[in-house]
NUMIBA-922325 format. One line per field, with one value per atom (N, C-alpha, C, O, CB): residue number from 0; residue in three letters; atom name; y, z, x. Coordinates in nm, 3 decimals, always signed. Glycine has a CB too. Example, Ala and Ser with C-alpha at 12.3 -4.5 7.8 and 13.67 -1.06 7.14 Angstrom:
NUMIBA-922325
num	[0,0,0,0,0,1,1,1,1,1]
residu	[ALA,ALA,ALA,ALA,ALA,SER,SER,SER,SER,SER]
atome	[N,CA,C,O,CB,N,CA,C,O,CB]
py	[-0.569,-0.450,-0.330,-0.332,-0.447,-0.225,-0.106,+0.003,+0.114,-0.060]
pz	[+0.780,+0.780,+0.780,+0.846,+0.905,+0.708,+0.714,+0.787,+0.804,+0.572]
px	[+1.319,+1.230,+1.320,+1.424,+1.131,+1.285,+1.367,+1.290,+1.341,+1.408]
***
This chain:
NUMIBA-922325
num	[0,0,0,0,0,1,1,1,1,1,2,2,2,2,2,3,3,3,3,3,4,4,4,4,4,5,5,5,5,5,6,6,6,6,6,7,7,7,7,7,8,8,8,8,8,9,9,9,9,9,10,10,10,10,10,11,11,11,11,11,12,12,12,12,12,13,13,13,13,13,14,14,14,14,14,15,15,15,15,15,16,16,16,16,16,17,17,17,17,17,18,18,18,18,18,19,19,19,19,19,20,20,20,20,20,21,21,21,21,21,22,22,22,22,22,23,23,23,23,23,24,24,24,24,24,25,25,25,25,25,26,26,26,26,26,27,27,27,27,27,28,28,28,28,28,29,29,29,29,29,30,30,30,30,30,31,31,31,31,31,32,32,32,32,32,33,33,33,33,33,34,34,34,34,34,35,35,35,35,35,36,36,36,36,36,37,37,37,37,37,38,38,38,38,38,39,39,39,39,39,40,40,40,40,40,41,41,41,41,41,42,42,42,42,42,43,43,43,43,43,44,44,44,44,44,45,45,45,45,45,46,46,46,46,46,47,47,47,47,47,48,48,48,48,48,49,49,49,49,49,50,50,50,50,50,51,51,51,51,51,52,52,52,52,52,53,53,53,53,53,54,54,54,54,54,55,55,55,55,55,56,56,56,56,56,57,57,57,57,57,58,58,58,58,58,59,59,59,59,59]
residu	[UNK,UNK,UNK,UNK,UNK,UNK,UNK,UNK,UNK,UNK,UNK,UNK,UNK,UNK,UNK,UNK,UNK,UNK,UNK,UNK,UNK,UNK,UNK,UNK,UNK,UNK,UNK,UNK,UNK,UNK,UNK,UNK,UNK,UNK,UNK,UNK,UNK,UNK,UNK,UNK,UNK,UNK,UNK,UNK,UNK,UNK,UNK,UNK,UNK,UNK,UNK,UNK,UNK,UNK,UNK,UNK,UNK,UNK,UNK,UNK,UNK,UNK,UNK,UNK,UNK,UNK,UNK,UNK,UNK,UNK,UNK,UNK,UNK,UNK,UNK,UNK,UNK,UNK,UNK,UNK,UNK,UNK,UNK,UNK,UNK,UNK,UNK,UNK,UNK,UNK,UNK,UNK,UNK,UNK,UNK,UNK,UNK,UNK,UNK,UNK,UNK,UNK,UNK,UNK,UNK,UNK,UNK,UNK,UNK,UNK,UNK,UNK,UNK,UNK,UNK,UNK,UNK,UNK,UNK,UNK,UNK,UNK,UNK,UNK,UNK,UNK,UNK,UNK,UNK,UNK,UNK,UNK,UNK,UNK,UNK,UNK,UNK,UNK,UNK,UNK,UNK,UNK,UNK,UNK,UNK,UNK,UNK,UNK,UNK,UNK,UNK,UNK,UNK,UNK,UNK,UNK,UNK,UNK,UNK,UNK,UNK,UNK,UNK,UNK,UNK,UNK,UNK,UNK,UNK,UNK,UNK,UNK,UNK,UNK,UNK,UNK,UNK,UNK,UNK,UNK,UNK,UNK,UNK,UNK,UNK,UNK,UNK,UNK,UNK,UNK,UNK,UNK,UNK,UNK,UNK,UNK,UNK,UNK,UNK,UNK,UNK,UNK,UNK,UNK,UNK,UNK,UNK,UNK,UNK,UNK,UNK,UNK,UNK,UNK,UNK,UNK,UNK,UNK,UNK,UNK,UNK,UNK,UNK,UNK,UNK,UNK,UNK,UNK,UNK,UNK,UNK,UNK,UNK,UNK,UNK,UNK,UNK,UNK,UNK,UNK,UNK,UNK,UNK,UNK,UNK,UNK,UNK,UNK,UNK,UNK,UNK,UNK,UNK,UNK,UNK,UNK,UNK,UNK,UNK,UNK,UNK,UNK,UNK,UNK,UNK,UNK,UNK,UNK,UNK,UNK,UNK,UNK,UNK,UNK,UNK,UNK,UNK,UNK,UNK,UNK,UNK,UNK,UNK,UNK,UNK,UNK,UNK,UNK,UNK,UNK,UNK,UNK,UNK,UNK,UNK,UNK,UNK,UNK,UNK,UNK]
atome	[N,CA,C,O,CB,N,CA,C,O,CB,N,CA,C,O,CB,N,CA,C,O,CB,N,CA,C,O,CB,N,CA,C,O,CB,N,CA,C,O,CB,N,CA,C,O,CB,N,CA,C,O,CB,N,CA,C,O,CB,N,CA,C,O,CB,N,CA,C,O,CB,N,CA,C,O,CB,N,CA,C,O,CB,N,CA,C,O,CB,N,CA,C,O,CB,N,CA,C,O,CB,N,CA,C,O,CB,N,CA,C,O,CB,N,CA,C,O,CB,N,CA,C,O,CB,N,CA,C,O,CB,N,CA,C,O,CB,N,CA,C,O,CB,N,CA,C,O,CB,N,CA,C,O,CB,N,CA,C,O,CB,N,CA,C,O,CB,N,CA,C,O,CB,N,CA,C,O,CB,N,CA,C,O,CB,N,CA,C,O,CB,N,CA,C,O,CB,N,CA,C,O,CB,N,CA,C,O,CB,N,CA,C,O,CB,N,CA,C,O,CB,N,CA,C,O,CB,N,CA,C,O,CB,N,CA,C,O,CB,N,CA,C,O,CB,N,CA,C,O,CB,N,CA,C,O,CB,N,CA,C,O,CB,N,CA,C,O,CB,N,CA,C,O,CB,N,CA,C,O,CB,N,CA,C,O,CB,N,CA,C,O,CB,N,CA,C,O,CB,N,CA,C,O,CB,N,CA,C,O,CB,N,CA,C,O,CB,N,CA,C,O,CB,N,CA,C,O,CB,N,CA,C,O,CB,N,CA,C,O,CB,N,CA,C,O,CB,N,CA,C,O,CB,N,CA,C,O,CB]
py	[+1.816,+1.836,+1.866,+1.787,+1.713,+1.977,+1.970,+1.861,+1.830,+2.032,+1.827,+1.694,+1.581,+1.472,+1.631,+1.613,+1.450,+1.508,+1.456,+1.355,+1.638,+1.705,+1.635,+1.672,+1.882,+1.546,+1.511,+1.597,+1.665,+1.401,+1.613,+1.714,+1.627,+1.517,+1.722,+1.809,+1.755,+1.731,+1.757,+1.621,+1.691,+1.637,+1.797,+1.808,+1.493,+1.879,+1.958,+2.115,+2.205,+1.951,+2.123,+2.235,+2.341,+2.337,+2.195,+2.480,+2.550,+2.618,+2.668,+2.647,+2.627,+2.736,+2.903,+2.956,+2.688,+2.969,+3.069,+3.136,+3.094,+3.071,+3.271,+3.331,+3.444,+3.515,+3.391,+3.486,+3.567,+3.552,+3.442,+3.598,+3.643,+3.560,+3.524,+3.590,+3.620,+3.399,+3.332,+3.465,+3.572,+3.159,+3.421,+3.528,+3.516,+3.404,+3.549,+3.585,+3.556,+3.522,+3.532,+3.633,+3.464,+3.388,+3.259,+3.248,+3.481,+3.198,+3.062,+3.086,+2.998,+2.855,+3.185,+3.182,+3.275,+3.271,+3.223,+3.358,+3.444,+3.273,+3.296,+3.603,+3.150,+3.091,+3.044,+2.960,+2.984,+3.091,+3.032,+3.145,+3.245,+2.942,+3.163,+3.193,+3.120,+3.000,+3.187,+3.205,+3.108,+3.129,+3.237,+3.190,+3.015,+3.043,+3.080,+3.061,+2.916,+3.148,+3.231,+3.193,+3.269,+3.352,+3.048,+2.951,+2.869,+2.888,+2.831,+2.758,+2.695,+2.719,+2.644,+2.588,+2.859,+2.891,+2.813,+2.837,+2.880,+2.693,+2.623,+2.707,+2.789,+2.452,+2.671,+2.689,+2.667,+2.580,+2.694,+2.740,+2.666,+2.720,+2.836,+2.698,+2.594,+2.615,+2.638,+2.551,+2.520,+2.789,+2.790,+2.758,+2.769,+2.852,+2.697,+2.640,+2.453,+2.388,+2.667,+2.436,+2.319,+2.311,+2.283,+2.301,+2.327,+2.344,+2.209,+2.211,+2.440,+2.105,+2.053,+2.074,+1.994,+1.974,+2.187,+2.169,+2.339,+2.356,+2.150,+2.460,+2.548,+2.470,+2.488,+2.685,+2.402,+2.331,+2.256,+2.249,+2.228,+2.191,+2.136,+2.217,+2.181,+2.077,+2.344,+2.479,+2.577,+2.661,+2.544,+2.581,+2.598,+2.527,+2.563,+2.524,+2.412,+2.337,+2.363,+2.424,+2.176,+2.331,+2.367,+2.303,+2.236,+2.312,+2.310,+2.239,+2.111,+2.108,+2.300,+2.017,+2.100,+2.100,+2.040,+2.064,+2.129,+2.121,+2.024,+1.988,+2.270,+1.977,+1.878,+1.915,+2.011,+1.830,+1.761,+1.778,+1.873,+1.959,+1.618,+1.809,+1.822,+1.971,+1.985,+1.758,+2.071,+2.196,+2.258,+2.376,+2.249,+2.234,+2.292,+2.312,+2.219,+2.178,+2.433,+2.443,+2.339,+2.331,+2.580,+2.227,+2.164,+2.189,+2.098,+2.083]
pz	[-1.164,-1.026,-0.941,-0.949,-0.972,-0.858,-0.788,-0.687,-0.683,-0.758,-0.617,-0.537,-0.623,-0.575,-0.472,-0.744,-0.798,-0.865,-0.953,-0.971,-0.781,-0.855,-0.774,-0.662,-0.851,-0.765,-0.640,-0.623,-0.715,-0.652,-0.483,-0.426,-0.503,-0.540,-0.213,-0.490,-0.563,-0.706,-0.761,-0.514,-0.753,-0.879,-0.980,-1.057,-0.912,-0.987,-1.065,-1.002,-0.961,-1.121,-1.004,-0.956,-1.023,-1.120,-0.928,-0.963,-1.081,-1.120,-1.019,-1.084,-1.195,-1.195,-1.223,-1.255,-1.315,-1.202,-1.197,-1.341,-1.420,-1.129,-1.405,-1.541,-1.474,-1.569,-1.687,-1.393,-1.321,-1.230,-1.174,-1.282,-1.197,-1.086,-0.944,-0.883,-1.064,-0.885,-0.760,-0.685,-0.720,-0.646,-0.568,-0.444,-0.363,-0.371,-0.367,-0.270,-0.212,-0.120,-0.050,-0.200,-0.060,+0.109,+0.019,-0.099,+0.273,+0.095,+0.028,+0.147,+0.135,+0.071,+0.232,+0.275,+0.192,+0.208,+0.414,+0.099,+0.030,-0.114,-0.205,-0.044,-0.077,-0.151,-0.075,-0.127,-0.212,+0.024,+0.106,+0.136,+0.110,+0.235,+0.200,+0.199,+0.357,+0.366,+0.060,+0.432,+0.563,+0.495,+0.455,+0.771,+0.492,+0.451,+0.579,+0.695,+0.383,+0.512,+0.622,+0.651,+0.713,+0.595,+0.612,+0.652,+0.771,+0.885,+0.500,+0.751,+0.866,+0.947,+1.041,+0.844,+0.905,+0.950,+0.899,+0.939,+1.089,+0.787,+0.753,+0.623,+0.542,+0.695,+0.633,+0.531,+0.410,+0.399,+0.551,+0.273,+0.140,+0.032,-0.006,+0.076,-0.008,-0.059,-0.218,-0.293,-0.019,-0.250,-0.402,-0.491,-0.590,-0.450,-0.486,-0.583,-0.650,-0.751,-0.546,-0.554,-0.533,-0.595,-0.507,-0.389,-0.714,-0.696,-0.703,-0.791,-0.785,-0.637,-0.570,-0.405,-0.347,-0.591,-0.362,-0.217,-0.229,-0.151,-0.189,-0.348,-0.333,-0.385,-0.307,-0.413,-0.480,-0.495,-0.377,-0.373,-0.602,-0.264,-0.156,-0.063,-0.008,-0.092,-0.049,+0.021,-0.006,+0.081,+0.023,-0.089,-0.221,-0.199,-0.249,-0.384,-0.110,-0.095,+0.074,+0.153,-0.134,+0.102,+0.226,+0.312,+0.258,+0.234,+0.501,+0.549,+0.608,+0.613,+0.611,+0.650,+0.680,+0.606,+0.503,+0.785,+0.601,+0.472,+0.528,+0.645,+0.426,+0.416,+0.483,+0.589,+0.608,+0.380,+0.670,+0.838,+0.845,+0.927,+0.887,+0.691,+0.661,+0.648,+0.657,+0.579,+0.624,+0.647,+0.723,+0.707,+0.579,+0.821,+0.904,+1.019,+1.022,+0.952,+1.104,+1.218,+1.324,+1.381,+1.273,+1.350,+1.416,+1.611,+1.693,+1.324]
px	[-5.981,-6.020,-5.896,-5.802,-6.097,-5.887,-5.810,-5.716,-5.597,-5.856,-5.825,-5.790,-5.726,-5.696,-5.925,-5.708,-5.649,-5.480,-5.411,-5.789,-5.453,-5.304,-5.231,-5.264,-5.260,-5.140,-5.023,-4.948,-4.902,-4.931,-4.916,-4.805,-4.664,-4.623,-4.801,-4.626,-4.474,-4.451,-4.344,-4.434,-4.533,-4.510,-4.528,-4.432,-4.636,-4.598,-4.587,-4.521,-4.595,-4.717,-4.415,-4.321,-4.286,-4.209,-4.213,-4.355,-4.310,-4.158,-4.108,-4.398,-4.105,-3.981,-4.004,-4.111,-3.879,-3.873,-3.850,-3.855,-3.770,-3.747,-3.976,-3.891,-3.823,-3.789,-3.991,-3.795,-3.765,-3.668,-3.662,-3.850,-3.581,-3.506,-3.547,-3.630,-3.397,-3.475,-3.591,-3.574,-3.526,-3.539,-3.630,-3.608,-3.530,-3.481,-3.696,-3.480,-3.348,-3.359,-3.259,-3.262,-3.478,-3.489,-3.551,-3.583,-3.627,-3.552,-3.624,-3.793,-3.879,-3.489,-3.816,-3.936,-4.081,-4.203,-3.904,-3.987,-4.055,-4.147,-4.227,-3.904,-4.097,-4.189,-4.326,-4.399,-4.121,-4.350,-4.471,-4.526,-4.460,-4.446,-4.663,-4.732,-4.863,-4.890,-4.728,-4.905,-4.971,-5.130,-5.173,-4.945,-5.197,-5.347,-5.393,-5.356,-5.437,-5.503,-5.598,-5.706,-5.780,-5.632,-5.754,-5.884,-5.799,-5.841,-5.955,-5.659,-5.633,-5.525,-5.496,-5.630,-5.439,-5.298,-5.182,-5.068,-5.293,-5.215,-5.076,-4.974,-5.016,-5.122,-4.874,-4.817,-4.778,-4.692,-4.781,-4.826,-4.841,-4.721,-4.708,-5.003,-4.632,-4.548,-4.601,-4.644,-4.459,-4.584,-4.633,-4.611,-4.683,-4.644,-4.483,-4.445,-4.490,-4.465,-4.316,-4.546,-4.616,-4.766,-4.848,-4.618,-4.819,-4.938,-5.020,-5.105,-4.975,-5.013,-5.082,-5.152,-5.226,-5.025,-5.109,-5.036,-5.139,-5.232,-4.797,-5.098,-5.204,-5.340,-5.433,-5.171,-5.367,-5.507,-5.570,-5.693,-5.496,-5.482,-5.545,-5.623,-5.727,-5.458,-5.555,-5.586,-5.677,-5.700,-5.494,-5.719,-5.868,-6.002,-6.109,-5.828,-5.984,-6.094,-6.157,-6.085,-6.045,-6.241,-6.333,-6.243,-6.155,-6.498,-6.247,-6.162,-6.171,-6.294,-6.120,-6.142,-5.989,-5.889,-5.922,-5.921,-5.799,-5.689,-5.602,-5.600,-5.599,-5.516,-5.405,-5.299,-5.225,-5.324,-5.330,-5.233,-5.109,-5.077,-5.152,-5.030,-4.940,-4.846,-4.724,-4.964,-4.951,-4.930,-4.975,-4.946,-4.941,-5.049,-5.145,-4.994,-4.914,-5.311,-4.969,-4.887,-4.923,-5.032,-4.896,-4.772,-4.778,-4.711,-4.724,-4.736]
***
């Protein structure tokens, strides 16, 4: 289930080389306007689900 991935804990790496801004890893969802770090996939699985999505990324 999505909801049971903890943020943070599963991070992905690079096979490729990273990108050269560190903003090219996010991405703004288009259901609540927050920002989802992709590399995080707990954090894209939270953002997948109906809303609202977590505080935590939502623009404060």
């Amino acid at each position: 289930m999505p909801d049971q991935i903890p943020h943070g804990r599963y991070v992905a790496t690079h096979v490729t080389p990273p990108p050269a801004d560190e903003t090219e890893h996010f991405v703004k969802c288009p259901a609540c306007g927050g920002w989802i770090d992709c590399r995080d996939l707990g954090t894209v699985f939270a953002h997948e689900g109906p809303l609202p999505h977590p505080a935590a990324d939502r623009p404060q």
